[in-house]
C-alpha positions in Angstrom: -15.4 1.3 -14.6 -16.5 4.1 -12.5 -19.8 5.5 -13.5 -18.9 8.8 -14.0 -15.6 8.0 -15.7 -17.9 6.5 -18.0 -20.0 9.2 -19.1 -16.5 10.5 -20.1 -15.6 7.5 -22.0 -19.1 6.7 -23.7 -20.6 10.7 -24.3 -18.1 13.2 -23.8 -19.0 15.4 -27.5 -16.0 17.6 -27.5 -12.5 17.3 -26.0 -9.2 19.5 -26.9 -5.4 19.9 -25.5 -4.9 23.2 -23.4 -2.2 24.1 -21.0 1.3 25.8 -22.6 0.3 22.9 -26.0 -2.4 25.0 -27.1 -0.9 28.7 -26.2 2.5 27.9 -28.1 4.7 27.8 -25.4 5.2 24.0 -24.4 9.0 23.1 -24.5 10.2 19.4 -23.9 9.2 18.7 -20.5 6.0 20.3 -21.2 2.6 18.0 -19.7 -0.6 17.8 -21.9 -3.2 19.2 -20.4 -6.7 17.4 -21.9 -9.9 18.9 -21.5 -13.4 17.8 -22.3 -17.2 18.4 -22.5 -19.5 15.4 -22.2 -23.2 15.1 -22.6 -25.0 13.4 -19.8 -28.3 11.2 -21.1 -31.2 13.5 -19.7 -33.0 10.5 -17.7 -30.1 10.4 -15.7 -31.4 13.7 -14.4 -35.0 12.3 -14.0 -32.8 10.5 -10.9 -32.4 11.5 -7.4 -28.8 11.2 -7.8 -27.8 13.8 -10.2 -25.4 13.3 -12.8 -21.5 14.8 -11.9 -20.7 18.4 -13.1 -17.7 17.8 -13.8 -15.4 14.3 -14.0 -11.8 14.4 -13.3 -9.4 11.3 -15.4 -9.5 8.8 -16.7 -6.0 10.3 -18.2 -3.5 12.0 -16.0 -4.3 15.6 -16.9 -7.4 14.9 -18.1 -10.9 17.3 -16.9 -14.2 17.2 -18.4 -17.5 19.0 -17.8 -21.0 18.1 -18.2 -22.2 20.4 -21.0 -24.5 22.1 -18.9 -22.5 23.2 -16.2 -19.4 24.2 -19.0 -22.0 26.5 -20.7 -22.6 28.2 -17.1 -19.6 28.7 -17.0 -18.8 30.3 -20.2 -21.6 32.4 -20.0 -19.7 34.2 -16.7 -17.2 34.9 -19.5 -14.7 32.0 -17.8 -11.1 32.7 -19.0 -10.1 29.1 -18.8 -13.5 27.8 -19.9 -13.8 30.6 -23.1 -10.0 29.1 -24.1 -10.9 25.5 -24.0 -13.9 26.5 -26.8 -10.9 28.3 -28.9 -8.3 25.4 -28.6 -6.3 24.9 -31.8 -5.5 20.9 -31.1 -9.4 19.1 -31.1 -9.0 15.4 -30.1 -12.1 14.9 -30.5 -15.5 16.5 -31.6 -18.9 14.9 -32.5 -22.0 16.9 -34.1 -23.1 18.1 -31.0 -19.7 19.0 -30.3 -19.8 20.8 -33.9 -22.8 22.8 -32.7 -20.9 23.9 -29.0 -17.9 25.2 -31.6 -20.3 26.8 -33.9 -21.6 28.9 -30.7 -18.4 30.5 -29.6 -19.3 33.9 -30.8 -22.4 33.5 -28.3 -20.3 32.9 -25.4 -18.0 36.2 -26.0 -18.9 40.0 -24.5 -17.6 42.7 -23.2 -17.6 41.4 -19.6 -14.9 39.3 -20.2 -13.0 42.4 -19.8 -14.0 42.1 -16.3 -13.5 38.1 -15.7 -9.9 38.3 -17.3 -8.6 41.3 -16.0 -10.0 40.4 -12.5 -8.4 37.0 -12.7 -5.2 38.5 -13.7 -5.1 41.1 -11.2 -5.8 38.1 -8.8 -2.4 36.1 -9.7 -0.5 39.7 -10.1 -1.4 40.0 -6.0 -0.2 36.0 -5.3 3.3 37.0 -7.5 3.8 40.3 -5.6 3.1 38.1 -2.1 5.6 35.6 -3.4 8.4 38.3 -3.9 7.7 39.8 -0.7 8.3 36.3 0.8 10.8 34.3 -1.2 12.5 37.4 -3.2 10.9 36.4 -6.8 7.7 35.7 -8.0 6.5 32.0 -9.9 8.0 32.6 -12.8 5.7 30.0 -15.2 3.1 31.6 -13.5 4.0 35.2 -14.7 4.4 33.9 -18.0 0.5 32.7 -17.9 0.0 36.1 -16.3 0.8 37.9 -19.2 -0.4 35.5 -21.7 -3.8 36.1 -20.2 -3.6 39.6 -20.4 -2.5 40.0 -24.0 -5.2 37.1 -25.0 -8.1 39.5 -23.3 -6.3 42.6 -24.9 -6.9 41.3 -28.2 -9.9 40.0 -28.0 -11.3 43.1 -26.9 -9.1 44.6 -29.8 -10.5 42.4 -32.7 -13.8 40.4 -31.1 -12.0 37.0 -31.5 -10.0 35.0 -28.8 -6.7 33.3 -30.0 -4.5 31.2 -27.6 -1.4 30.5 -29.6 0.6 33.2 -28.3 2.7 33.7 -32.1 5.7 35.7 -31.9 5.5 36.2 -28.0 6.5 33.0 -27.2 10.0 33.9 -27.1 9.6 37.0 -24.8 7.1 34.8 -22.6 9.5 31.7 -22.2 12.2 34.2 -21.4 10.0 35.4 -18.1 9.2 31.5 -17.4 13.1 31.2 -17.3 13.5 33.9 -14.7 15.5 35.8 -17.4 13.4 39.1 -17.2 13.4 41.1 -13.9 10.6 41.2 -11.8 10.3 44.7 -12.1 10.4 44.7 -15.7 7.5 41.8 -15.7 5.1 44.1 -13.4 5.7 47.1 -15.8 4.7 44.4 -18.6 2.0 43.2 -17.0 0.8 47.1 -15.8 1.0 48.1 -19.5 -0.8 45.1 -20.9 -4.0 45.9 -18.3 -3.8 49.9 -19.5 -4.0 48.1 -22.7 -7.2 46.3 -21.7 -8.5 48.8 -19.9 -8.6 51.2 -23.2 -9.8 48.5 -25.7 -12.5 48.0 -23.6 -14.0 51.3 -24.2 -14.3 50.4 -27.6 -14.3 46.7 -28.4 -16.8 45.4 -31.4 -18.1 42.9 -28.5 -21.6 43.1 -27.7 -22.0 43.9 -23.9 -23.7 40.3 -23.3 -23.4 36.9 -24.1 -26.2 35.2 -26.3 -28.1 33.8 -23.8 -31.1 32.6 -25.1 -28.8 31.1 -28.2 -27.4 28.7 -25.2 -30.3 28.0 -23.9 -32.2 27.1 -27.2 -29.1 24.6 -27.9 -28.9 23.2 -24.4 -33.4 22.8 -24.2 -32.6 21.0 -28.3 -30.1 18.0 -27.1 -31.7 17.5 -23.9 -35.0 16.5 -25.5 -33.0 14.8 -28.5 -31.3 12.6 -25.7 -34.5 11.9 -24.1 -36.1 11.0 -27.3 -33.3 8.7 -27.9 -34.1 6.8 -24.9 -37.8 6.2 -25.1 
């Protein structure tokens, strides 16, 4: 097998289904999106050749990251890495991966107010572009769109980030079936990021992530791996 498929296979300590499974709005054709986090042994860092960041398979839909480079990542307040800590449907999870869960509070601030709405406002600007050239707008993706934007509204609302969208999914799915008019989606989606914009002001998040919490996990099972290999 491929070496870094392997680290996959033989270390991965947490792994989860995202994608439309986890929000509450798969139907019947919908795929399963897996995610992971593995653990690399530390002496394959001692190496010139570094261990991957990230691995890619061995499943169809399947991405994994090494844990170093996912806490990175969900220290920049990462929408799609911050949802893959909050997934409801864990595959898998070993005590290391415990201790990643147990540290999602350290991951959340206030500046993902900045990360989600800037994504957002991102795919708003690829939807408008797509009705300007093909007369309508993804419509899957300005379900997402809005799913995004009420996730980060609430989160700022309550300090906790929940995926499953609950008694949305029926309004959503209507906009993924091209039964809501474009001009009623961008009024949606306007309202939703006013929404944002004023729970922000006074969300119970603290304005940084826990840093040094991170850190002190990541410094603890990279000497615990090297000790295991001595």
């Amino acid at each position: 097998m491929d070496p870094d498929l392997a680290l996959v296979r033989d270390h991965t300590v947490y792994a989860c289904v995202m994608g439309s499974r986890a929000f509450g709005l798969a139907t019947d054709g919908s795929d399963t999106d897996r995610r992971g986090v593995f653990l690399a042994p530390t002496p394959l860092f001692w190496r010139f050749e570094k261990p991957p960041t990230h691995v890619d398979g061995p499943a169809e839909e399947q991405f994994s990251w090494e844990l170093e480079r996912f806490c990175e990542l969900a220290l920049r307040t990462n929408p799609n890495i911050l949802e893959c800590l909050h997934s409801p449907l864990v595959e898998h999870v070993t005590d290391t991966g415990r201790e990643l869960l147990a540290l999602r509070d350290a991951f959340l601030s206030r500046q993902a107010h900045t990360t989600f709405v800037g994504y957002a406002l991102g795919q708003h600007k690829k939807l408008e572009a797509d009705v300007r050239l093909h007369g309508a707008p993804r419509w899957k993706h300005a379900m997402h769109l809005l799913r995004l934007l009420t996730s980060c509204r609430d989160l700022l609302r309550t300090g906790e980030l929940t995926l499953d969208v609950g008694d949305q999914r029926e309004p959503l799915l209507a906009v993924k079936r091209g039964e809501v008019s474009w001009r009623d989606v961008e009024s949606w989606i306007n309202r939703l990021a006013d929404e944002a914009d004023a729970a922000a002001t006074r969300t119970p998040l603290p304005p940084e992530p826990d840093r040094r919490r991170i850190e002190d996990f990541l410094f603890r099972v990279r000497r615990t791996s090297a000790a295991a290999a001595a």
